[in-house]
Structures are given as C-alpha cells and as structure tokens.
N, C-alpha and C positions, 0 to 999 in steps of 0.2 A: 776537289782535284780530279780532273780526269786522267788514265791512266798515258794519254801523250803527255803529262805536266808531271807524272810522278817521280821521285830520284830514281837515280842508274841503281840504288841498289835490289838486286834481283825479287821480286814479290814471293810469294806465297799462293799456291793454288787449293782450292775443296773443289773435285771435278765429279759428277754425278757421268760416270765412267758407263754404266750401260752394259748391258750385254752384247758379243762380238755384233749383232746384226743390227746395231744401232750407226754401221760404217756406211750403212745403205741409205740413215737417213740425209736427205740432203739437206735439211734445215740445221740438223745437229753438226754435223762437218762442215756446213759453214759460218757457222758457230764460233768452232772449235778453230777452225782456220783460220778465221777474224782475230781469236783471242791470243793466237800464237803470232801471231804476224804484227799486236801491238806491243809484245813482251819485249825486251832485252833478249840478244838471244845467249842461251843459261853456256856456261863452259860446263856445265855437267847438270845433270838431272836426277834427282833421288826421291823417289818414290816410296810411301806406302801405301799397300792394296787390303780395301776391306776382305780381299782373299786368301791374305798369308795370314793365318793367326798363330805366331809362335812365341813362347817363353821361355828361357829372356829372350833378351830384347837379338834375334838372329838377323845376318848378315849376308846375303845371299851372292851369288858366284859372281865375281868378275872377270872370269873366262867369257869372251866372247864368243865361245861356239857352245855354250851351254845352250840346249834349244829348250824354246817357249813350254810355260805350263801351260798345257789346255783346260783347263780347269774348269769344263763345261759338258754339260750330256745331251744327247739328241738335236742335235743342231744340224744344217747340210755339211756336208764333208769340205767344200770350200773355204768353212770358217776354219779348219784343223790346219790348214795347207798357210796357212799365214804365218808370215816369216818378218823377224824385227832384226837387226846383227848388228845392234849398236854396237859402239865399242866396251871393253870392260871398265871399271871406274877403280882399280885398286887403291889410288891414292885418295879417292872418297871414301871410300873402305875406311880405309887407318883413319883419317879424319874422324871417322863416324866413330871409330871402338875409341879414340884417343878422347872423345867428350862423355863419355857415360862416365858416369861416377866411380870413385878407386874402390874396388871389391864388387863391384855389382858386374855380376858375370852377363856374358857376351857369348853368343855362340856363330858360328858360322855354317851355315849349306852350301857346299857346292855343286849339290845336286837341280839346286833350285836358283835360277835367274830374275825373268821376269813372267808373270802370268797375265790375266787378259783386262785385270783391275790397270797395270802399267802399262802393257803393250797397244792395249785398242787406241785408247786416245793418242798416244804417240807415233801410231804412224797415219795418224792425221796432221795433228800437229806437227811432227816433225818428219815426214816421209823420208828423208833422205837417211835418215837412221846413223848421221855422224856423228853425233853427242853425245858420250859417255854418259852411259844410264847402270843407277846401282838404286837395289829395290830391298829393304829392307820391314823386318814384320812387325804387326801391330801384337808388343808383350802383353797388354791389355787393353780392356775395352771399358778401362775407369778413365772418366773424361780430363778429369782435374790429371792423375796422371801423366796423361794424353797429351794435356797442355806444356806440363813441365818437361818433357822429351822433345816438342818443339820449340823451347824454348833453349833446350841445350843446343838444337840445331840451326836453329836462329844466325850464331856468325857465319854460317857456309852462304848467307846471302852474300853477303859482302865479297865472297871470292866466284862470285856469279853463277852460283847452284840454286837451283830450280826446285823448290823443292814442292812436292804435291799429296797432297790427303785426295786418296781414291776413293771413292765410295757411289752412293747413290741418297739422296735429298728424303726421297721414300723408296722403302723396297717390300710391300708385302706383298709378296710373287703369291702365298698360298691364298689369299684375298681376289685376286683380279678373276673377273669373270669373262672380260673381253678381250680377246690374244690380238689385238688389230692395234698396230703404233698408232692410230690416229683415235684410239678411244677416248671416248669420255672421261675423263679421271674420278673415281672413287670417291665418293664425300670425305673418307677419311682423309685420303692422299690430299685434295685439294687443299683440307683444314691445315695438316701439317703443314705445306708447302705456303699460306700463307699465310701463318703464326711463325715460321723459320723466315720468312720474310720480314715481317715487321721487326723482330728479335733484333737479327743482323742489322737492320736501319737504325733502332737504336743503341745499339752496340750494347746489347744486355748476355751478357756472358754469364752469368747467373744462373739467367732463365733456360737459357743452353743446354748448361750443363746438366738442370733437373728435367729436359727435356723430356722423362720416361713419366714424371707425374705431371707435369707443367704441359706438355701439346693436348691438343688434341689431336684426335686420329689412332693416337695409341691405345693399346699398343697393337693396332693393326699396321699402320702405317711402317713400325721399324717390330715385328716379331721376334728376331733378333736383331742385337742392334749392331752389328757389327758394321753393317754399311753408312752409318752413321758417325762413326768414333775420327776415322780417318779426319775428321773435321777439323775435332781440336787439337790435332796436331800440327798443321795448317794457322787456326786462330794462335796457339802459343808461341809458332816460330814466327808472327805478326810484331811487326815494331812495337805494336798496340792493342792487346784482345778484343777495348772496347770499342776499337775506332767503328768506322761506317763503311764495312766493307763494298767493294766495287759488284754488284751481283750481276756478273756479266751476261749470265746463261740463264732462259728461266725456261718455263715451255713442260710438258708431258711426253711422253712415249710409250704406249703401253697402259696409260694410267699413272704411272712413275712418275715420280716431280724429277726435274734433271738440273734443277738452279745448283747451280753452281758460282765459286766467288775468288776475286783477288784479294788479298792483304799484302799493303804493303809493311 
C-alpha cells in the first residue's frame, strides 16, 4: 500500500529529527516536505522528543506564547532566533491526561512547550505554524512500555492528530570523527541503520525491542538510547506493530542514519 492508497485515518510518524542545522540540508527538507505534503493534513500534532525526559508521564504548555527550548550549545546565533507560534493544543491536553491509566500520576509544565526534537522538523514540514502542537515527555526509555503509551494514544488518530516519535535512527555524537554532513558514515552507524532496516521490513518488533543486545553497532551507534525510544511509541500507536512500515527517509548526515518511517 502506498501512502496515496492508505485510509484517512491519520498515520503515525519515527522522524530522525537532527540537530537545528540539518534545516540547511536540502536533501533532508525535501524530504521532509515530500512527506508532509503526502500526509492528511493533522487537526493537531503531538509530539514526543528524544529531548524531554520526564517522570511521569508530563504535559507540556499550551500557551502559545511560551517560547521555544533551545536545548542545544555552541551552534551560530541564527539557530537561537528561530521562532515556531503554533497555536496551543488544550483540548489535546485533556485528551492526553484523560487516556493514562486511573492513579497513575500526570504532571504538567508550563514552563516548557516545544524544543528543537518538535520544532525543527515542523517548520519544515509545516511552516505556516497553524496546527495546534502539544509536545509531551518520554516517562521512560523501556521500549515495551514505550509501546503501550502509544497504544493508549492510538484513538487520537482517528480525530486527525499527528502523532510523532522524535528521535534520531543513530546518534553516537561522541563517536563521529568527521563534523562534515556529507561524511562517510561510521561502520557502526551504517550496521545499525541497516539491521533497523531490515527489522522494520519484516515487521519484527521483537528484535526491536532487544535492540541494545540484538544490533549491531552498539552500543556505539545509540550510547544512550534515548534517541532511539521515541520509536516505539510511534510503533505502539500503529494499527499494527508488526506491519511493514513505510521507510520514507533513509540517507546519513553527519554519519547519523536519519531513516525515518510512517505507520499506519
């Protein structure tokens, strides 16, 4: 099924999100601008970023003038000056606290909006910044977990929410030797990036999930693994864990695998 053949009901994205100066690559943004331009377009957009790590499971601001976390060091000042002003998502909000389980605590920040795991790709994707966006954090980084939290999230497809696992495919930044986006990628990196490839084609959710003894490349490829996790929450809010996801994005940056995938 290609994704002009798939139901209206809104997909599921794993986006290998990149650091802010990945806006510069032109391959990636047209990419990213292909894949947004074949979606449904979402009545709202929820996000989580391998950047927010919080416990429980936190809810971050729907005030739309809370500004952007820059959650990045030494970069040019250009990257700091970047501005998203979707609108706020409150009634994703309540949706979101109303599906966690009775007693399992919830918290809220509204210090915290969106940071550059949500923001980069979105104003690719969706530059005009009209689409209620609500960015909520990864409680843990146990995959199975992982799974069952987008599975609770799962019905907001149906009410045409977007929902996305940020992360990056590989990320061992202490690893990389060559700072050039057009580098060679790493033996590790390339291993991972096509053993998470084949994984995804056979829709082995299994192997996935033991990703940390089961790839290779590690544990260079994910040192920590947080960029990583956003996955399966992506694969759990899927019709189907083990289906054959759509692997829209593949390609390097840096040495970085950037595959990225729909589930419908």
């Amino acid at each position: 099924m290609t994704m002009s053949e798939a139901p209206s009901r809104t997909p599921a994205l794993f986006l290998s999100h990149g650091a802010p100066p990945l806006v510069d690559s032109k391959r990636w943004v047209g990419q990213l601008t292909e894949l947004s331009g074949e979606l449904p377009r979402p009545t709202a957009i929820l996000v989580v970023s391998a950047h927010w790590e919080a416990a429980p499971l936190t809810i971050g601001s729907t005030d739309p003038h809370t500004p952007l976390t820059y959650d990045f060091w030494g970069f040019p000042e250009r990257y700091y000056r970047t501005t998203y002003w979707s609108p706020g998502a409150p009634e994703l909000a309540a949706r979101v606290a109303a599906m966690m389980p009775d007693g399992e605590p919830i918290a809220h920040d509204q210090r915290r909006r969106l940071d550059h795991g949500a923001y980069v790709p979105l104003t690719v994707m969706y530059p005009d910044a009209e689409i209620p966006v609500l960015q909520i954090s990864l409680p843990t980084l146990d995959p199975e977990r992982l799974i069952s939290l987008g599975r609770r999230l799962a019905p907001l497809r149906d009410e045409g929410v977007l929902i996305i696992g940020s992360g990056f495919t590989t990320h061992g930044l202490p690893y990389l030797t060559d700072p050039r986006p057009e580098a060679t990628p790493p033996t590790w990196s390339a291993e991972f990036d096509a053993w998470t490839h084949e994984r995804f084609a056979a829709g082995d959710v299994e192997s996935l999930i033991d990703f940390r003894r089961r790839a290779p490349g590690m544990p260079y490829a994910h040192p920590t693994i947080e960029h990583f996790a956003p996955m399966f929450v992506a694969l759990g809010a899927s019709d189907d864990p083990e289906q054959h996801p759509d692997q829209v994005i593949d390609g390097f940056w840096m040495g970085l695998a950037k595959r990225s995938i729909v589930l419908n």
